[in-house]
C-alpha positions in Angstrom: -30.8 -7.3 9.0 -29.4 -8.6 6.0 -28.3 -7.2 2.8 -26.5 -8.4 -0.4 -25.1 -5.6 -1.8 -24.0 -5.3 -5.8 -21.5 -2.5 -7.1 -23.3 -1.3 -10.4 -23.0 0.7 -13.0 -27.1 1.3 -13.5 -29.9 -0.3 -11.6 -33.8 0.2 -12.8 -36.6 -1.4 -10.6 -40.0 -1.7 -12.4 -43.3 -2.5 -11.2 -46.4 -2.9 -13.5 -44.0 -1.9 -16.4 -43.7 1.5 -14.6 -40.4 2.4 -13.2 -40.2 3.2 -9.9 -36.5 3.9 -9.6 -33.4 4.2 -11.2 -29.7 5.3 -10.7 -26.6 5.1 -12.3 -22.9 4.6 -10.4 -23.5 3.3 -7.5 -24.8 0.6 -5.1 -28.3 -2.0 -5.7 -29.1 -3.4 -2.2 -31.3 -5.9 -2.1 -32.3 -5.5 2.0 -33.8 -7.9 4.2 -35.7 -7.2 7.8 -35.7 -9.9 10.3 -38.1 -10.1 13.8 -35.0 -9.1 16.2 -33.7 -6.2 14.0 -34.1 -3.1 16.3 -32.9 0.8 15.1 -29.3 -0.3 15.8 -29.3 -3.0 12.8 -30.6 -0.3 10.7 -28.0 2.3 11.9 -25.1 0.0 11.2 -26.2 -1.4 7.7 -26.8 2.2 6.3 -23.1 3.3 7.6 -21.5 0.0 6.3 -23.3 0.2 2.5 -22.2 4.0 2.2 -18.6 3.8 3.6 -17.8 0.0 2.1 -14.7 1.0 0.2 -15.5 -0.8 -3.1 -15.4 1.7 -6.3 -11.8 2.0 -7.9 -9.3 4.6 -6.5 -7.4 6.3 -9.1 -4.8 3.4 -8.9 -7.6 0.7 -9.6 -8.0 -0.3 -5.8 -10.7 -0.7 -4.1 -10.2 2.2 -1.9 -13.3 4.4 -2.3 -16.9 4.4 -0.8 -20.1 5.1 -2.2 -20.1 8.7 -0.1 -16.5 9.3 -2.2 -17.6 9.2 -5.3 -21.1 11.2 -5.0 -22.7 7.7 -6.4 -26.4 6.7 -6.5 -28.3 3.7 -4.0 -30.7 1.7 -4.8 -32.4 0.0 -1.9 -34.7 -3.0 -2.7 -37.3 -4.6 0.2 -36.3 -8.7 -0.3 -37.5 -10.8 2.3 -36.6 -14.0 0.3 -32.9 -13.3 2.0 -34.3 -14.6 5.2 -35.7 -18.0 3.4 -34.2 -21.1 5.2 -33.4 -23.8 3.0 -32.0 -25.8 5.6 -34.9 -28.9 5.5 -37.0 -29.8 2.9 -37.5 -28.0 -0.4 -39.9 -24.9 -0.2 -37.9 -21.8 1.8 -38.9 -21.2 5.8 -39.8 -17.3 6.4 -39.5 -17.5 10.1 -36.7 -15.4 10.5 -38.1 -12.4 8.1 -40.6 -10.0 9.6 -43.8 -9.7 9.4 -44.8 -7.3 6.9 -46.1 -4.5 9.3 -43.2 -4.4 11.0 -40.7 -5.2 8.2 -42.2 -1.7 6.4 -41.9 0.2 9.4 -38.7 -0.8 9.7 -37.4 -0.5 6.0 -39.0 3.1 5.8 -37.0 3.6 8.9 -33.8 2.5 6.8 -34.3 4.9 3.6 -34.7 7.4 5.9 -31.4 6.4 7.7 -29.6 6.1 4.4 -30.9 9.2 3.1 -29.3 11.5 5.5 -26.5 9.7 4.3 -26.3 9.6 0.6 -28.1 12.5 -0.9 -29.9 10.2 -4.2 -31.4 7.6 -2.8 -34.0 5.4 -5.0 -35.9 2.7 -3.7 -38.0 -0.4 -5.1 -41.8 -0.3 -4.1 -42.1 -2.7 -0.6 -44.7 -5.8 -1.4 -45.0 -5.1 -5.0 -43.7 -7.8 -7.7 -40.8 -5.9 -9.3 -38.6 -6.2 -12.0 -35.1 -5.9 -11.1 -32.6 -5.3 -13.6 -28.9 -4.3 -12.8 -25.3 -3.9 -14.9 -23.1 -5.2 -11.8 -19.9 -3.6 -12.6 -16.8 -5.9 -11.8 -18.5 -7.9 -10.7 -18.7 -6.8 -6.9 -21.2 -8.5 -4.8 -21.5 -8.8 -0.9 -23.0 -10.4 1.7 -23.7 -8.0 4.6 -26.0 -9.6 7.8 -25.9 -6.9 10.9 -26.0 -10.3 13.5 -22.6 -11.7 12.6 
């Protein structure tokens, strides 16, 4: 499972110029599902995006988690994380899962995260959405549960 994760000050996903989510403080991930990911991937990315210590401590450090400050998630389906562009010029999807499996999976994630983090908003899984974000810092990791 991969994940790049942005620290934001407001997120809004929008499909079909209807939003389908938005938050304030808090975390975007943009989450990726790939054929060997199995419950355990899941369980470890939820815990790492919730307890990553990356909003400001009252001494300006990164020292605080997204479960510290009572902040918002925004979890977004993206596939495209798994595209190779090792050969050639289009992207290789072979490592992403299919898409019956990949939902299963990411339903199996929100529901992970929210036991978690108590506001939890989500993007809409195979729609086109529009993804807008105020990345605040900017802070912006990579997360993959296989390294």
């Amino acid at each position: 499972m991969k994940a790049v994760v942005q620290r934001v000050s407001g997120a809004e996903v929008v499909v079909d110029g209807v939003p389908v989510g938005r938050i304030g403080q808090g975390i975007l991930a943009l989450v990726a599902i790939s054929r060997e990911d199995t419950e355990k991937d899941l369980q470890w990315m939820a815990r790492k995006i919730v307890e990553l210590r990356i909003f400001d401590d009252e001494e300006g450090k990164l020292n605080l988690s997204l479960q510290d400050i009572h902040g918002q998630l925004m979890v977004v389906s993206q596939f495209t994380l798994y595209g190779d562009c090792r050969k050639g010029r289009r992207p290789s999807y072979t490592d992403a899962a299919p898409p019956s499996q990949a939902e299963k999976l990411y339903q199996d994630f929100i529901a992970i995260v929210r036991r978690l983090i108590p506001d939890v908003q989500t993007g809409q899984f195979q729609a086109m959405m529009r993804v807008t974000l105020t990345n605040s810092g900017p802070v912006t990791l990579i997360l993959d549960s296989r390294i």
